[in-house]
N, C-alpha and C positions, 0 to 999 in steps of 0.2 A: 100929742099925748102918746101915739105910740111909735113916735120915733123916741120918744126921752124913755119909754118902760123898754125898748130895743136898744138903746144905751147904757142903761144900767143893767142888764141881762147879758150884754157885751161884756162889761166890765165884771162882773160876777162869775162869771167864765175865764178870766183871765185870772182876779183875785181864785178861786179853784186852779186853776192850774201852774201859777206859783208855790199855792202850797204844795200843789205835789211830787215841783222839782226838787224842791227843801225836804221834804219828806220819807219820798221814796227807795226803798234798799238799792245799796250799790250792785247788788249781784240777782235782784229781781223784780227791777221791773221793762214791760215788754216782753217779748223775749227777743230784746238785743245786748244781749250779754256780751256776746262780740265787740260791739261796739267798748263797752267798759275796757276790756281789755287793753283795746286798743288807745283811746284816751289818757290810761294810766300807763301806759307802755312805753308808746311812739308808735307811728305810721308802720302797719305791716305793708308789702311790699304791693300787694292786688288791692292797694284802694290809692280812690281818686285821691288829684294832689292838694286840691282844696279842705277837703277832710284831715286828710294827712297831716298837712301843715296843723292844723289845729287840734291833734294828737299833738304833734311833737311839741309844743306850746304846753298844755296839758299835764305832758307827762313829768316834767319837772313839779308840781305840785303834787300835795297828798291825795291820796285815793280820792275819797271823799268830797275834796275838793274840786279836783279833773272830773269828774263826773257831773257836778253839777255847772261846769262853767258852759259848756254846751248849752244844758236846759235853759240857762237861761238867755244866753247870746238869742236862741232859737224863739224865745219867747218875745223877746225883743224884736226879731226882724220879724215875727207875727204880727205883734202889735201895732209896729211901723205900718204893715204892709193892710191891716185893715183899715186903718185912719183914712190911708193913699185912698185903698178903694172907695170906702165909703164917701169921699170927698168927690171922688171923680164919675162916681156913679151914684148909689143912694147906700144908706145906713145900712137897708137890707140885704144889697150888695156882701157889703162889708161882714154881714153875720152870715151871710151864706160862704164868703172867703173863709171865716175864721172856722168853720164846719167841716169845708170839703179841704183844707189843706193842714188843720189847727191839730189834730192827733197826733201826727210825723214828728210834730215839734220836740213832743216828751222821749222818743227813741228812734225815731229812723231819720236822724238827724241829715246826712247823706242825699234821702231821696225827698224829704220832708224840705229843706233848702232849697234841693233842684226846681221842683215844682213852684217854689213860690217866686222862685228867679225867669222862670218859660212865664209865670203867669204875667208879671214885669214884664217881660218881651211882646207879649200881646199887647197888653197897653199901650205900650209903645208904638208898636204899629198902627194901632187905631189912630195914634195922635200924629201918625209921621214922622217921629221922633226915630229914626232907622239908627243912628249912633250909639243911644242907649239902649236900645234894642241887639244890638250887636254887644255892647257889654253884658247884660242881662242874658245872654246865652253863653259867653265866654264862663262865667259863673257857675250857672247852669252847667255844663259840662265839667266843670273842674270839682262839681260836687256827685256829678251821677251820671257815667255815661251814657247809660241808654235815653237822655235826656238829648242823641243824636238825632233821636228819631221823628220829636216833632221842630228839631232847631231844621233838617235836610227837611222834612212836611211842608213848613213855611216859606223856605228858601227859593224853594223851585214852586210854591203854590199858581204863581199864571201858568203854569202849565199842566195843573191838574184838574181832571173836569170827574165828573160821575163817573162815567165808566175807567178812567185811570186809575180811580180810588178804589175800585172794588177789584183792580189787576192788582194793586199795591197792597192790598189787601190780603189776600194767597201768599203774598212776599214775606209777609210778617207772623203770618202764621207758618211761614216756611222758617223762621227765625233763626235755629239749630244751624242749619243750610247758610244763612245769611252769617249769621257770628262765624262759621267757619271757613269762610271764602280769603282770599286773600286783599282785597279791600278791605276788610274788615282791621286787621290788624295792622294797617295803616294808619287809621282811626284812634284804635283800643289798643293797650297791651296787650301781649298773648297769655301775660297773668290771668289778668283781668277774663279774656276770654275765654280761656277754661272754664273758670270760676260761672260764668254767664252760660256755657255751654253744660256743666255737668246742672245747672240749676233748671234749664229748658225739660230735662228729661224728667225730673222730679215731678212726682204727682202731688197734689194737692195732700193735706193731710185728711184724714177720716175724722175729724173729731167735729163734736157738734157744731163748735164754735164754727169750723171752716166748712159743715154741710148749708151750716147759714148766708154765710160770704160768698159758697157758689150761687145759694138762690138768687142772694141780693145780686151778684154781678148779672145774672143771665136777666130778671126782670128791671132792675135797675136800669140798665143800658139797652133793653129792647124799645123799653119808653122815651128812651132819652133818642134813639137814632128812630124813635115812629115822629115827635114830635119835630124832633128838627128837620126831618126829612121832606116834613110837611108844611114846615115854615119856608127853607130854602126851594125846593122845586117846585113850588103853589105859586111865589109872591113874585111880580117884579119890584126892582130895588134900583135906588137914587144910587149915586157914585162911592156913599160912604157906606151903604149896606153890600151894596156889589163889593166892597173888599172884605166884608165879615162872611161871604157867600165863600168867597176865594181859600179863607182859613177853614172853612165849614170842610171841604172839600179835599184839603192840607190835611186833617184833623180825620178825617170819616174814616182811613182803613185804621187807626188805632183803635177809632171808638169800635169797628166791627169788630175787630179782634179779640176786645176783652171777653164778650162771651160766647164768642168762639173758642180761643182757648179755653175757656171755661169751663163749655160742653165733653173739648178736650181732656180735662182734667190735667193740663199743664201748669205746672208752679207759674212761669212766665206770664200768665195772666195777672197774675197780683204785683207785679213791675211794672207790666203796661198799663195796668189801669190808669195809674199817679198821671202816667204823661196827658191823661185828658183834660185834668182836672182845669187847665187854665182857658181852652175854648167852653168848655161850663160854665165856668165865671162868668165870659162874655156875653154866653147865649143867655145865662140867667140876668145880665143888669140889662142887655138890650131887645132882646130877641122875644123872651118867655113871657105869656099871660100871667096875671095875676094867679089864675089856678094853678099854672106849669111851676110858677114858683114855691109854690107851696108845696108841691107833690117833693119838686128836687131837694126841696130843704126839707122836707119830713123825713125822707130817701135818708140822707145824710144822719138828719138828727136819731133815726134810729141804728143807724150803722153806728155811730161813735158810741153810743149809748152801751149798746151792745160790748161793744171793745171795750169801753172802758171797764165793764164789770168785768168781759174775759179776763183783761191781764192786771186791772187793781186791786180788783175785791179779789172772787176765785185762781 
């Protein structure tokens, strides 16, 4: 009974937010107005080439048209991509996926795709599927580069223990420093990394909407790194949990980060936060109690809630 009222609750959420890629003005909703531009344009020169590509696609049709071909593409790989989970973990899974990654879909099209491609890349490695895994981040990158930072996390994960996470840690809140090194721009265009570096210095905005988004990120993720800290360094673990311990560890200096920058008042914290979103996933279909999942999904449910009124309604 309530996996069928968490199916039709699913799908109610999706009929909503179809209407609202039908519906919504081309010049305000979100504020990713940039984005529109870009769609009805072509590819400006500092965005990734996966996006791009689907500008210049785009921009041969009508305004109106290029705007909504996105919302819906984007709704579709949501849709796809909860079924996957909910199949390969449980329905709640699935409504917890469509939550923590299902907002991005209607405008941050970009980072909204990346994340749900890193989140693919986890899967994948649970199941040892390392082929598809390596697609799934090729993706990933070609939609959002900072999407490097948990694809190098995982890459090298045997070789990250507790205390290397919390050295790598300082790295990323050194971030400015790191985008400006000459590695870096091996990686990234030096477009791009301007664009990444004048955004690092940026402070958060003052307005209500975003004195809420720091609360939620600083107690959000204090809860989120007490409980899993408490699951990984408390429990011993069989071979298959030992490698979600390994991502846990991959994963910790992003999670510390978000509300460290946060405390910071660095724009750069609301970039990094997305990259988390797909060891959440994991930790919520395998890891989390019954109560922890309900906390992370209420977390959520009142974050988007909130958003949605910021930039639909007001």
């Amino acid at each position: 009974m309530i996996r069928a009222i968490t199916c039709l609750y699913i799908a109610l959420i999706f009929l909503l937010m179809f209407l609202m890629a039908f519906m919504l003005p081309l010049d305000g909703y979100i504020d990713y107005v940039w984005y529109n531009t870009c769609l009805t344009q072509g590819r400006p020169e500092d965005s990734e080439p996966g996006f791009g590509l689907i500008c210049n696609i785009t921009s041969f049709f009508p305004d109106n048209v290029a705007v909504k071909i996105p919302r819906i593409l984007s709704l579709f790989l949501l849709i796809l991509s909860v079924i996957i989970f909910s199949k390969n973990f449980d329905i709640f899974t699935g409504l917890f996926f469509l939550y923590i990654n299902g907002f991005q879909t209607l405008g941050a099209y970009r980072q909204g795709t990346a994340t749900i491609f890193l989140s693919f890349a986890l899967l994948f490695v649970l199941k040892n599927k390392y082929k598809a895994y390596n697609f799934s981040n090729v993706f990933a990158f070609l939609f959002h580069y900072t999407s490097i930072l948990p694809i190098l996390a995982v890459w090298f994960r045997k070789y990250i223990n507790f205390w290397i996470a919390i050295i790598l840690c300082f790295g990323i809140l050194l971030i400015e420093l790191v985008l400006s090194s000459n590695y870096a721009s091996l990686l990234i265009p030096e477009s791009v990394l301007y664009r990444y570096i004048n955004l690092t210095n940026e402070s958060l905005p003052g307005s209500s909407y975003f004195a809420f988004g720091k609360l939620w990120y600083i107690f959000y993720y204090s809860y989120f790194i007490l409980i899993s800290y408490n699951y990984f360094l408390v429990k011993d673990f069989n071979n298959y949990f030992s490698e979600i311990k390994k991502l846990y560890f991959a994963f910790l200096p992003i999670i510390i980060a978000v509300p460290t920058l946060t405390l910071l008042d660095s724009w750069a914290a609301t970039r990094v936060s997305s990259m988390t979103n797909a060891f959440e996933i994991v930790f919520f279909a395998l890891c989390a109690t019954n109560f922890q999942r309900m906390i992370m999904f209420l977390a959520y449910f009142v974050r988007t809630s909130i958003a949605s009124l910021n930039f639909f309604v007001f």
